[in-house]
N, CA, C and O of each residue as an XYZ file, in Angstrom:
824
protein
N       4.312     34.417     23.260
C       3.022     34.848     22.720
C       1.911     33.833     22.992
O       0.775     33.924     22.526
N       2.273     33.023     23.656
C       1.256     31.719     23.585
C       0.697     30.934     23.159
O      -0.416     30.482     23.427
N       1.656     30.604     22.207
C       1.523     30.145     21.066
C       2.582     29.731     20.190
O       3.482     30.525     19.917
N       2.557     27.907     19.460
C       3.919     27.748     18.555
C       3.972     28.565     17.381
O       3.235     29.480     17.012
N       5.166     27.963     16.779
C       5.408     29.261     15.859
C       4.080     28.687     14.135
O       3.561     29.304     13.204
N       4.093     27.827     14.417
C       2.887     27.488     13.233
C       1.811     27.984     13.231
O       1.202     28.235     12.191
N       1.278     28.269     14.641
C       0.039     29.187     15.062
C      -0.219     30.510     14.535
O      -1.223     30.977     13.996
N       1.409     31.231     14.931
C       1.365     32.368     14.795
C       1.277     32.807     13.373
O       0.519     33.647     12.888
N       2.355     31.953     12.695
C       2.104     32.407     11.207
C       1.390     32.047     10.377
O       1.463     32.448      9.216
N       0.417     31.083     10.864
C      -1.061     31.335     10.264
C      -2.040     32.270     10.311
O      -2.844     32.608      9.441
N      -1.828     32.791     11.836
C      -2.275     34.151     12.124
C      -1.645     35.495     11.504
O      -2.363     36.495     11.481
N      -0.743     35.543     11.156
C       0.506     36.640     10.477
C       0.653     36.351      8.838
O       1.629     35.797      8.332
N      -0.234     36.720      8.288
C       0.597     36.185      7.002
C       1.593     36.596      6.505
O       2.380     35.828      5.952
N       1.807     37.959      6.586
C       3.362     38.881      6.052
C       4.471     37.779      6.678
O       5.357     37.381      5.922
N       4.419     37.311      8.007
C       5.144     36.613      8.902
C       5.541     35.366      8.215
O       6.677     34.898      8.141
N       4.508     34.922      7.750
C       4.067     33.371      6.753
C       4.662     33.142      5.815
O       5.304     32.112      5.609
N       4.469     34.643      4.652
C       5.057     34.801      3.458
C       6.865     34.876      3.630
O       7.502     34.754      2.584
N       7.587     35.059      4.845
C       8.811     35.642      5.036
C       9.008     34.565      5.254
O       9.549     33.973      4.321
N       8.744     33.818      6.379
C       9.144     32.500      6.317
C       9.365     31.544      5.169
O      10.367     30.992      4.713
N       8.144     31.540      4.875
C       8.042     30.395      3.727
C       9.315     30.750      2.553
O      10.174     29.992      2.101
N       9.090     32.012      2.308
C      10.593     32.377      1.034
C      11.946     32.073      1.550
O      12.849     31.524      0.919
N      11.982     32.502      2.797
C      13.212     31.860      3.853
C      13.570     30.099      4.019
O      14.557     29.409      4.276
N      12.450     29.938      3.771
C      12.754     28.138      3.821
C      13.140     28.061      2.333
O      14.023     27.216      2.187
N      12.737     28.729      1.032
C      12.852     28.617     -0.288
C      14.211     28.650     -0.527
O      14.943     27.775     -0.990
N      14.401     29.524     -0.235
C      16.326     29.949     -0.226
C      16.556     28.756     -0.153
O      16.873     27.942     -1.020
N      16.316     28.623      1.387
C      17.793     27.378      1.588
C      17.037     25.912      0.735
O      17.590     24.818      0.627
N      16.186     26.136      0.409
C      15.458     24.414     -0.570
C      16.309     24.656     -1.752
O      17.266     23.946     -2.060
N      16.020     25.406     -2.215
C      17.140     25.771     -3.684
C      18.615     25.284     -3.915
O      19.181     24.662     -4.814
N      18.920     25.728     -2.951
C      20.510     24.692     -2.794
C      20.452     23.520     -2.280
O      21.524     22.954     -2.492
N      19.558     22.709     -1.566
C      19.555     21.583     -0.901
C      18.877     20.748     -1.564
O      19.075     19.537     -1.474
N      17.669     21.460     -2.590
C      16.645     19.944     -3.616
C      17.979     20.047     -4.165
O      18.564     19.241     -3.443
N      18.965     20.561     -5.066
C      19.929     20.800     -6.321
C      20.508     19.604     -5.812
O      20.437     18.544     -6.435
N      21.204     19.744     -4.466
C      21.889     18.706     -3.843
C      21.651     17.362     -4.049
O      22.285     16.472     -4.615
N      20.343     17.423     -3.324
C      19.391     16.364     -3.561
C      19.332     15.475     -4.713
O      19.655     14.288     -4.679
N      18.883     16.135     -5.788
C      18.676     15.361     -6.827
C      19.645     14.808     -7.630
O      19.393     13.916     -8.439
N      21.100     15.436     -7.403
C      22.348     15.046     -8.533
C      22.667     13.760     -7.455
O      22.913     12.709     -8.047
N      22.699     13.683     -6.054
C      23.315     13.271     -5.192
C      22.288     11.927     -5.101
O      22.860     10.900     -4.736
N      21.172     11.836     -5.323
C      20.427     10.361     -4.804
C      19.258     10.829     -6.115
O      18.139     11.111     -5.686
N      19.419     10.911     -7.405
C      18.781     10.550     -8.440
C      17.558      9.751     -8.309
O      16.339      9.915     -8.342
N      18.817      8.376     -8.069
C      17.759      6.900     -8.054
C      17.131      6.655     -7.348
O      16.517      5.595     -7.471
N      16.845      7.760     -5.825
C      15.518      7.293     -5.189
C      14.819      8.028     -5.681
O      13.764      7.826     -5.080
N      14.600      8.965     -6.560
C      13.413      9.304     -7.215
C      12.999      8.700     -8.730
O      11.945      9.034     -9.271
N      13.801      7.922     -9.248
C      14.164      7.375    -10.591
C      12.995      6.466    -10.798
O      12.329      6.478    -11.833
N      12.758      5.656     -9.754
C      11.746      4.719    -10.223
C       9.998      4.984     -9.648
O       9.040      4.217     -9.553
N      10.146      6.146     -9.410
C       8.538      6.495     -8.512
C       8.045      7.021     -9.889
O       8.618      7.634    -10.789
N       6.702      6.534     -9.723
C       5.017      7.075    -10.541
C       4.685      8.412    -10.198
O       4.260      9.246    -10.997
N       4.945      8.641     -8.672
C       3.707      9.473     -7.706
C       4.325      9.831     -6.505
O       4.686      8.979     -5.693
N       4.444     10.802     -6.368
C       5.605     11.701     -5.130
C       4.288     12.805     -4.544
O       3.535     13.469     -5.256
N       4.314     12.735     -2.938
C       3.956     13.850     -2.582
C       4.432     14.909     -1.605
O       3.634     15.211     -0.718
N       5.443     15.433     -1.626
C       5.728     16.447     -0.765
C       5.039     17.230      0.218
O       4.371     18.249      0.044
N       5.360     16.457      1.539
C       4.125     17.050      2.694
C       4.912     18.416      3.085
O       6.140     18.461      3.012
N       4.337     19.238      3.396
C       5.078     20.776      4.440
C       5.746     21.277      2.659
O       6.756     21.952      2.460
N       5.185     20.928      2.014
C       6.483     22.007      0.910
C       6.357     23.002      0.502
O       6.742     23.225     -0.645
N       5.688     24.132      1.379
C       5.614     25.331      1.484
C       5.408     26.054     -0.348
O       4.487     25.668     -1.068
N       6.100     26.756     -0.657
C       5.584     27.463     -2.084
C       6.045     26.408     -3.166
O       5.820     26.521     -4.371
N       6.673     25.439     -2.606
C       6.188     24.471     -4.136
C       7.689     24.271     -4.695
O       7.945     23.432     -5.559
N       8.727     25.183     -4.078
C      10.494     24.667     -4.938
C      10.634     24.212     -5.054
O      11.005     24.072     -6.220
N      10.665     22.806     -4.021
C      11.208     21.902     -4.211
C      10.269     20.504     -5.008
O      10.807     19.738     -5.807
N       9.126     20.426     -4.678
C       8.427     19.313     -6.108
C       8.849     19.928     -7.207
O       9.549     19.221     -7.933
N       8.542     21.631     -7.769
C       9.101     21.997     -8.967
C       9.947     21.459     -9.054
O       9.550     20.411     -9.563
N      11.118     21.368     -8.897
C      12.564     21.153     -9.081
C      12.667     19.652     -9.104
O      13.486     19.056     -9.803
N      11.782     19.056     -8.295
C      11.853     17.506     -8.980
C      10.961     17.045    -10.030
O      11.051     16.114    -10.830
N      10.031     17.979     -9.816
C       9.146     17.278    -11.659
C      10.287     17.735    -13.010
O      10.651     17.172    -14.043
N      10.546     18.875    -12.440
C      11.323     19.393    -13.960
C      12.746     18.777    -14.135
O      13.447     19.086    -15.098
N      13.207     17.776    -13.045
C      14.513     16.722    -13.382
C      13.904     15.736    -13.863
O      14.272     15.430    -14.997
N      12.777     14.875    -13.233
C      12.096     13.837    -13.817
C      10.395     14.179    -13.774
O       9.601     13.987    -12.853
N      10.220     14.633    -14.844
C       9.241     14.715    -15.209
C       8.021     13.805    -15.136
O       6.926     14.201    -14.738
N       8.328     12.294    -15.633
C       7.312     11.178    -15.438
C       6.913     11.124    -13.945
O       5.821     10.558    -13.886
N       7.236     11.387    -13.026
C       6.512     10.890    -11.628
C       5.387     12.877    -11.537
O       5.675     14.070    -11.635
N       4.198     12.071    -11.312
C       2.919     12.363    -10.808
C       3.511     13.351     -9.234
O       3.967     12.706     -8.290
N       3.432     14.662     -9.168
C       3.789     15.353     -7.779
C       2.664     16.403     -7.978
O       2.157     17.110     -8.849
N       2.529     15.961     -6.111
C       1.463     17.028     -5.374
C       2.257     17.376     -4.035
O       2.967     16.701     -3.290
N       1.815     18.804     -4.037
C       1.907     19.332     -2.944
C       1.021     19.577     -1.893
O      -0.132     19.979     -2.040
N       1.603     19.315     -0.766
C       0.359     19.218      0.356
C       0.995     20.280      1.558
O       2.025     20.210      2.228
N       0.458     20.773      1.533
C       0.441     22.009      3.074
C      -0.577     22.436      3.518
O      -1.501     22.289      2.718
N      -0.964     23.083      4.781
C      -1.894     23.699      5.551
C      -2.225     24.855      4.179
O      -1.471     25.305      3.316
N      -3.680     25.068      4.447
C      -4.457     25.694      3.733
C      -3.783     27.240      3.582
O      -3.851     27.675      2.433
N      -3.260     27.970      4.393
C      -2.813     29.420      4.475
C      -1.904     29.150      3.484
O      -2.046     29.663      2.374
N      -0.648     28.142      3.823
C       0.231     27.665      2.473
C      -0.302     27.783      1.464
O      -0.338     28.819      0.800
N      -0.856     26.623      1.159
C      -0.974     26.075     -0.109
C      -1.598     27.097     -1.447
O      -1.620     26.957     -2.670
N      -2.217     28.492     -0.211
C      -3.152     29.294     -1.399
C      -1.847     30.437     -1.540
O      -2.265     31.172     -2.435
N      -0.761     30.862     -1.209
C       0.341     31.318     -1.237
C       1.482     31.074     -2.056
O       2.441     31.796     -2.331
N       0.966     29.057     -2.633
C       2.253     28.820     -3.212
C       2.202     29.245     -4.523
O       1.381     30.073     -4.917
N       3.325     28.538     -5.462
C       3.397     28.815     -6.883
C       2.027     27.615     -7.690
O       1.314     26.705     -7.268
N       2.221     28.219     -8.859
C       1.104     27.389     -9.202
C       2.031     26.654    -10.675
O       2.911     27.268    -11.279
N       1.666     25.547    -10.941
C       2.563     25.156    -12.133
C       1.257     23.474    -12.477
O       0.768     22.623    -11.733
N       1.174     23.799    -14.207
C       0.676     23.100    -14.487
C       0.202     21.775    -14.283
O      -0.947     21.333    -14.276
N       1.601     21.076    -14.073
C       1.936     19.838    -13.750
C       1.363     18.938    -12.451
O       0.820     17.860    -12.206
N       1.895     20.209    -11.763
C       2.021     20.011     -9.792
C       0.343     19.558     -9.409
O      -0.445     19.746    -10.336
N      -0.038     19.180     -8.560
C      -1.234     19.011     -8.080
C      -1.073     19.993     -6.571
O       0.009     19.894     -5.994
N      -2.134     20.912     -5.962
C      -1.637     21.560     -5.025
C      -3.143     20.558     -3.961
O      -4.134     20.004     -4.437
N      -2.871     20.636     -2.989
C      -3.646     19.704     -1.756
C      -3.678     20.354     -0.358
O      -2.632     20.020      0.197
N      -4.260     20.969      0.285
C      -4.255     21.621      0.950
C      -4.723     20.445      2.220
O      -5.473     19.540      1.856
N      -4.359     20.471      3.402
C      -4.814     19.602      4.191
C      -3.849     20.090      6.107
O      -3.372     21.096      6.631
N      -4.042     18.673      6.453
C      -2.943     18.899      7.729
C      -2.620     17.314      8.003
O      -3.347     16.337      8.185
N      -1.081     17.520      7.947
C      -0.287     15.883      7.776
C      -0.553     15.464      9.608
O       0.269     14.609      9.936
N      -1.065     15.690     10.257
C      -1.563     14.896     11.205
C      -2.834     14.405     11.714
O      -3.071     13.893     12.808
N      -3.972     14.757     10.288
C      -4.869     14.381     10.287
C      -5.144     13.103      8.960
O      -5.838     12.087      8.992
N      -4.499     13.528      8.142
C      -4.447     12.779      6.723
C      -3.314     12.806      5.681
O      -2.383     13.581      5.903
N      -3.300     12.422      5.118
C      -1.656     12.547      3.768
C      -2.011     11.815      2.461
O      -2.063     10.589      2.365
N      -2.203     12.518      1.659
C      -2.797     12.192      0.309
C      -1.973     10.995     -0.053
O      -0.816     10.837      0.337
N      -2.788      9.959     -1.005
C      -2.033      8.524     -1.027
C      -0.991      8.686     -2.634
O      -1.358      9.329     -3.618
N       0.135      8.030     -2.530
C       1.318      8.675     -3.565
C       2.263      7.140     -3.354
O       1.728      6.272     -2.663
N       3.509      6.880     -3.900
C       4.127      5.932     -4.199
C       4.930      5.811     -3.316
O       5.310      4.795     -2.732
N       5.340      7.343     -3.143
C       6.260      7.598     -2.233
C       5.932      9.010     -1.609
O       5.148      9.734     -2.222
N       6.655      9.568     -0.072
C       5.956     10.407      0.569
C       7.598     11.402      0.765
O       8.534     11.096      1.504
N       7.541     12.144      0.198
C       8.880     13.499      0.998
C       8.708     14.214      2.341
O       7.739     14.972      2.395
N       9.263     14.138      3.133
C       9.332     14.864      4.302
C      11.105     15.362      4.241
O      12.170     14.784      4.453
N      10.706     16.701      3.843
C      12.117     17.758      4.021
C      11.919     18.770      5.203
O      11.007     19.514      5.565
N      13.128     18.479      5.626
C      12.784     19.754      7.163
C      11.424     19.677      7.645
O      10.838     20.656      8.106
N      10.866     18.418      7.534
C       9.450     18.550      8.366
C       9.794     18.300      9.737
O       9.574     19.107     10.641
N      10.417     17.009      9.912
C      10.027     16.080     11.394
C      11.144     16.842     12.485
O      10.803     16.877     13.667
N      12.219     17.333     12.167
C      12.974     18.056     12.780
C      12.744     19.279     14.046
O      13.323     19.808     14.994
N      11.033     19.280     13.038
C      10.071     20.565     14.013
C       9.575     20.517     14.665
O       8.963     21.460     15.166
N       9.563     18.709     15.229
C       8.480     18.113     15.908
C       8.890     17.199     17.036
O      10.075     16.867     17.029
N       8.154     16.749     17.970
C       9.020     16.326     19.287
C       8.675     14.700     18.892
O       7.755     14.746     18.076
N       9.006     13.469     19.118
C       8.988     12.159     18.629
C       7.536     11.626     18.913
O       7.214     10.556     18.398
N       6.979     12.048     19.403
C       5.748     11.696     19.634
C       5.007     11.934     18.561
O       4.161     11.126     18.175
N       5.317     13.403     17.791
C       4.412     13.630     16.960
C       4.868     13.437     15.564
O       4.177     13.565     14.554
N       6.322     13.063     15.648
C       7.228     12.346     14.363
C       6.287     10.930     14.282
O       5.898     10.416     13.233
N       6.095     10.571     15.272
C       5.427      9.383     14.792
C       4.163      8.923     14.558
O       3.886      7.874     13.977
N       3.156      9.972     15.165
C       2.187      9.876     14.519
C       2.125     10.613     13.061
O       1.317     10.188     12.235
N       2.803     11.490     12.806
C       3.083     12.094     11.591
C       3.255     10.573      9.981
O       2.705     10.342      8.904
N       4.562      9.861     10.998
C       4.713      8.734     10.291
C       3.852      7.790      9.893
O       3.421      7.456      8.789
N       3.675      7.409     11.023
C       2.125      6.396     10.590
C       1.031      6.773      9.259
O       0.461      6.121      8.384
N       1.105      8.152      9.652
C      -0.109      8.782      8.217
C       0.476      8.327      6.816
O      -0.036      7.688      5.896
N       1.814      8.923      6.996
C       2.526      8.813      5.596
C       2.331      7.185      5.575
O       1.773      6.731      4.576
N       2.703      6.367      6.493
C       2.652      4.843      6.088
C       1.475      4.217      5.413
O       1.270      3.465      4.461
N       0.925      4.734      6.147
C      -1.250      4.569      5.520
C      -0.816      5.005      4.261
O      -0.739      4.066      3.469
N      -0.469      6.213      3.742
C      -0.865      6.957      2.460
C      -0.058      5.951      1.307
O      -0.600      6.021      0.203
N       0.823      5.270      1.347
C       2.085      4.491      0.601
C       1.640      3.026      0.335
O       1.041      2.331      1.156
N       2.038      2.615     -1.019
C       1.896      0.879     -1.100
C       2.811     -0.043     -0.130
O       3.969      0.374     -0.132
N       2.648     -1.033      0.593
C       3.446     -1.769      1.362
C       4.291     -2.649      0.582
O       5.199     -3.133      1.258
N       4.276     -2.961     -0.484
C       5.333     -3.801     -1.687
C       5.920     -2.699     -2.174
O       7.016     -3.165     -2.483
N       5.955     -1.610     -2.446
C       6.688     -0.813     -3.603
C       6.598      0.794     -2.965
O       7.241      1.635     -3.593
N       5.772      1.297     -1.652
C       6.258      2.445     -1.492
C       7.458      3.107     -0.748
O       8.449      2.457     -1.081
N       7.757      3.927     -0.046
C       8.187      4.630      0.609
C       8.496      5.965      1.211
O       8.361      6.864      0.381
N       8.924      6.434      2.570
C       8.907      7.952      2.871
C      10.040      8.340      3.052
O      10.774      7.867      3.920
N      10.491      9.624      1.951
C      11.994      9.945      2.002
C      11.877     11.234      2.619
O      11.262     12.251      2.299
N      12.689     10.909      3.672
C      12.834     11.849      4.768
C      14.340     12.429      4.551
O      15.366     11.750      4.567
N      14.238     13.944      4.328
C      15.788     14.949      4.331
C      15.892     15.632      5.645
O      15.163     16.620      5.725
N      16.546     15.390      6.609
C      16.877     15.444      7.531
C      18.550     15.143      8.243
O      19.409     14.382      7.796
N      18.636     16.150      9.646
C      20.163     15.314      9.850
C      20.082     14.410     10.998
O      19.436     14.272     12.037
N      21.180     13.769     10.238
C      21.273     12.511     10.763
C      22.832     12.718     12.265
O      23.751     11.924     12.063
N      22.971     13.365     13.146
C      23.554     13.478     14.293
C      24.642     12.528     14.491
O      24.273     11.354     14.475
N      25.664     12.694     14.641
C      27.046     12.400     15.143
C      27.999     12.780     15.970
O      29.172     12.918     15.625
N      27.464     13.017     17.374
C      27.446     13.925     18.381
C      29.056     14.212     18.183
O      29.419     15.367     17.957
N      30.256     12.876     18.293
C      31.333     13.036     18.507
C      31.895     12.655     17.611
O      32.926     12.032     17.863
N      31.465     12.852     16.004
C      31.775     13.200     15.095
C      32.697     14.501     14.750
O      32.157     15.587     14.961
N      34.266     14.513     14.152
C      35.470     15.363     13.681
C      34.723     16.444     12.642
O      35.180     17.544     12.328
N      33.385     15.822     12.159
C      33.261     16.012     10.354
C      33.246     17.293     10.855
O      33.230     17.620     12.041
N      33.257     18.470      9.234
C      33.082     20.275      9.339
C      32.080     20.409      9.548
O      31.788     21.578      9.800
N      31.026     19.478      9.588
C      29.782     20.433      9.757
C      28.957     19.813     11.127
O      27.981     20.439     11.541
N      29.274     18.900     11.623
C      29.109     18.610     13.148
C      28.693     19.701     13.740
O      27.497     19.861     13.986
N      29.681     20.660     14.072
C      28.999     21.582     14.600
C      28.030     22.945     14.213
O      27.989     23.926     14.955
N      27.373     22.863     13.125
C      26.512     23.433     12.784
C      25.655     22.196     12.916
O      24.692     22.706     13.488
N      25.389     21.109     12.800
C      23.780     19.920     13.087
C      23.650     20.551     14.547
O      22.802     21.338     14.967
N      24.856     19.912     15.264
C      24.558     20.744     17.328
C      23.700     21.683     17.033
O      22.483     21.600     17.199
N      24.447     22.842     16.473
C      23.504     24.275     16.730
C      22.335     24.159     16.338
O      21.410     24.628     17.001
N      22.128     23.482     15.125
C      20.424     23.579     14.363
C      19.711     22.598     15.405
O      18.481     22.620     15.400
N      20.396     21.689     16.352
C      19.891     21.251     16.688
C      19.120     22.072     18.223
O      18.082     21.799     18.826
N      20.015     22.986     18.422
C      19.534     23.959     19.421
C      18.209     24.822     19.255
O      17.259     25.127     19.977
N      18.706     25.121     17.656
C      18.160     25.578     17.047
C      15.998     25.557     16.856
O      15.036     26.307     16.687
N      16.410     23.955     17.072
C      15.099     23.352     17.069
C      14.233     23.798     18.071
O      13.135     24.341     18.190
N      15.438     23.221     18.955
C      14.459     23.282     20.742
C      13.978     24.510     20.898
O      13.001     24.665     21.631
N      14.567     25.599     20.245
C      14.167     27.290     21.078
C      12.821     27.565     20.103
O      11.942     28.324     20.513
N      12.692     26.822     18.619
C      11.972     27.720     18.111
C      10.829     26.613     17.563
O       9.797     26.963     16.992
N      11.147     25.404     17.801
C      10.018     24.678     17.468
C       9.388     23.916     18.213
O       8.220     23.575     18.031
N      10.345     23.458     19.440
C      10.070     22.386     20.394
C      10.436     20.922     19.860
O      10.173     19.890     20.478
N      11.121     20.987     18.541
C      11.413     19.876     17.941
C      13.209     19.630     18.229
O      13.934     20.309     18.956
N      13.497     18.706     17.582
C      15.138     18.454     17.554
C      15.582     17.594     16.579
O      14.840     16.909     15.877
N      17.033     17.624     16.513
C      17.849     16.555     15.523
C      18.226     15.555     16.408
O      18.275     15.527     17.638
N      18.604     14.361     15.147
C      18.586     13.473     15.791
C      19.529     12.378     15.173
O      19.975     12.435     14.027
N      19.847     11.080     16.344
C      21.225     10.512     15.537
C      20.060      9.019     14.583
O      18.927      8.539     14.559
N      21.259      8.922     14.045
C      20.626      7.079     13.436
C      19.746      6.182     14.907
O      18.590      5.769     14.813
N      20.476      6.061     15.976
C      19.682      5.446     16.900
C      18.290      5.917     16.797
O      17.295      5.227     16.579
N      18.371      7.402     17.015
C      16.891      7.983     17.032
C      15.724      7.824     15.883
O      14.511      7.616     15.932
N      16.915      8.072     14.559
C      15.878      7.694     13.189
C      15.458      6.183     13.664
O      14.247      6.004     13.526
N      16.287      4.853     14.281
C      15.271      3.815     14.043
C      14.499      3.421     14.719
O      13.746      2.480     14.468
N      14.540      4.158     15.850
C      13.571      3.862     16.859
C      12.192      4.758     16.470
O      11.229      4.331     17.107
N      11.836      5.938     15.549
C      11.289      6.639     15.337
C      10.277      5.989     14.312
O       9.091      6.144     14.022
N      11.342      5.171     13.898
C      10.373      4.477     12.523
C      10.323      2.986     12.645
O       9.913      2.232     11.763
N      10.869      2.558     14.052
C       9.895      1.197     14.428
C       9.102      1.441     15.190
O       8.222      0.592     15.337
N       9.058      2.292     15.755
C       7.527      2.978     16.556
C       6.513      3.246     15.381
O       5.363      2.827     15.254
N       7.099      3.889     14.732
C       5.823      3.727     13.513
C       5.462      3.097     12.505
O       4.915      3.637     11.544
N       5.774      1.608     12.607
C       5.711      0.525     11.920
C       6.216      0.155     10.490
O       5.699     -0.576      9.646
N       7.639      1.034     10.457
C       8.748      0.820      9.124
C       9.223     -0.517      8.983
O       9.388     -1.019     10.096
N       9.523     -1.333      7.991
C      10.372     -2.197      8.314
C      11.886     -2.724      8.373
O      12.442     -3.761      8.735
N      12.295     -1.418      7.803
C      13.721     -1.470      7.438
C      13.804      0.376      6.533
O      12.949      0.864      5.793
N      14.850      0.858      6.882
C      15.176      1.956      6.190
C      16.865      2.016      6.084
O      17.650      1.306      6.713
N      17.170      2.998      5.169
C      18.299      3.176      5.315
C      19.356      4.887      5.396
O      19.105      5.799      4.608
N      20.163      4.971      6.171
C      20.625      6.357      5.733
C      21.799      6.715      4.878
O      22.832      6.064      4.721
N      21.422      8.001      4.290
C      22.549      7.978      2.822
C      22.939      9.855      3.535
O      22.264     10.844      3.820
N      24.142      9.542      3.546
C      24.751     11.225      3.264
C      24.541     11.650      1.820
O      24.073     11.003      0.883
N      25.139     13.267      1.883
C      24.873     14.062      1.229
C      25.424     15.203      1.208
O      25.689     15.679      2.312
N      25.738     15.925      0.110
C      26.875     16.863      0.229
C      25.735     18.399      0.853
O      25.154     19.342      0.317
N      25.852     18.064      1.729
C      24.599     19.336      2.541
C      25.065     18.746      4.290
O      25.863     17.849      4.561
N      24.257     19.606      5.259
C      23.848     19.664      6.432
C      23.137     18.286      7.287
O      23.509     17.639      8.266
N      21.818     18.203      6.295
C      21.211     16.990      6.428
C      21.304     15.645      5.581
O      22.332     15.928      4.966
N      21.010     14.582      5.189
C      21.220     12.933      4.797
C      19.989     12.737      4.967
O      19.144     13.311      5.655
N      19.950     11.578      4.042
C      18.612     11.524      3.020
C      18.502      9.841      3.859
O      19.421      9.043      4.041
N      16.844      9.696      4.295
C      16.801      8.865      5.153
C      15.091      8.291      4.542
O      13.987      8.829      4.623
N      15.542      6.985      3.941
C      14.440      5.903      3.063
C      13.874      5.128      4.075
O      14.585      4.696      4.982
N      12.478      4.862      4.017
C      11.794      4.165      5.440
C      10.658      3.189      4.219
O       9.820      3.721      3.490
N      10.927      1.823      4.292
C      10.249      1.174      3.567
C       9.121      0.623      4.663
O       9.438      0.364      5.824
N       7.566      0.454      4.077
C       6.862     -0.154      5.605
C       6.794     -1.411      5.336
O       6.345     -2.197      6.171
């Protein structure tokens, strides 16, 4: 059509709305994951902002485990007037490769996966700007690749990782790739944590 698929379903909203509930599904089982499974990287944050978080599941689902941290949601404008609305939440409408609202710490779920490394890293850099350099960080849910890895789900990362290339131009990627991704964009140390899911939960301190 001539065009990526972000284009189009800004142009499509029925298209937009299907998607976005389609990404909801699978957030529902994967924040749940999330939060029993790595608590304590959200335990000590003020101020969380969830970039790309489409109708809002997944900040819901972390304000209403820990309530004290400050969460906004930030997506492209067609999003953001689509999502849920909840007292608490702050909604921010913007585009994470122009700017990224400033927060303690920055979520990227199924974002960078969509994107080819070039633009993972300028993506990164924003979030780095937006974060304190003593006390913030960007928690990235993503998989973490083990090409010749036995594990059961090896071969479902491959496929999603196929997955990427046909429909986003983006891909998965191994630990080599996470650190080269985030010393290109001026991290100074991160670390990766599995997770009883698909993707592993990946901390980038700057």
């Amino acid at each position: 059509m001539g065009m990526n698929i972000w284009t189009y379903l800004e142009g499509n909203p029925d298209q937009s709305q299907l998607f976005n509930e389609g990404m909801a599904g699978e957030t529902r089982l994967l924040t749940k994951t999330l939060i029993e499974d790595c608590r304590d990287t959200f335990e000590g944050l003020d101020s969380l902002v969830d970039i790309g978080g489409g109708n809002g599941t997944t900040i819901k689902a972390i304000y209403e485990a820990l309530p004290h941290i400050k969460c906004t949601l930030y997506d492209l404008p067609h999003v953001i007037a689509n999502s849920h609305d909840h007292p608490n939440i702050e909604k921010v409408p913007g585009d994470m490769f122009k700017s990224v609202p400033s927060a303690q710490a920055i979520l990227l779920k199924l974002i960078l996966h969509d994107w080819t490394d070039e633009e993972c890293v300028s993506i990164l850099k924003k979030c780095k700007e937006a974060i304190p350099e003593e006390t913030g960080k960007v928690i990235i849910v993503d998989v973490a690749l083990e090409e010749k890895s036995q594990h059961e789900l090896t071969k479902t990362r491959l496929i999603l990782d196929i997955d990427m290339l046909v429909n986003t131009g983006g891909r998965e990627r191994t630990a080599d790739d996470w650190e080269n991704l985030l010393k290109r964009a001026g991290f100074r140390s991160h670390k990766i944590r599995p997770i009883r899911a698909i993707q592993s939960v990946i901390e980038a301190f700057p």
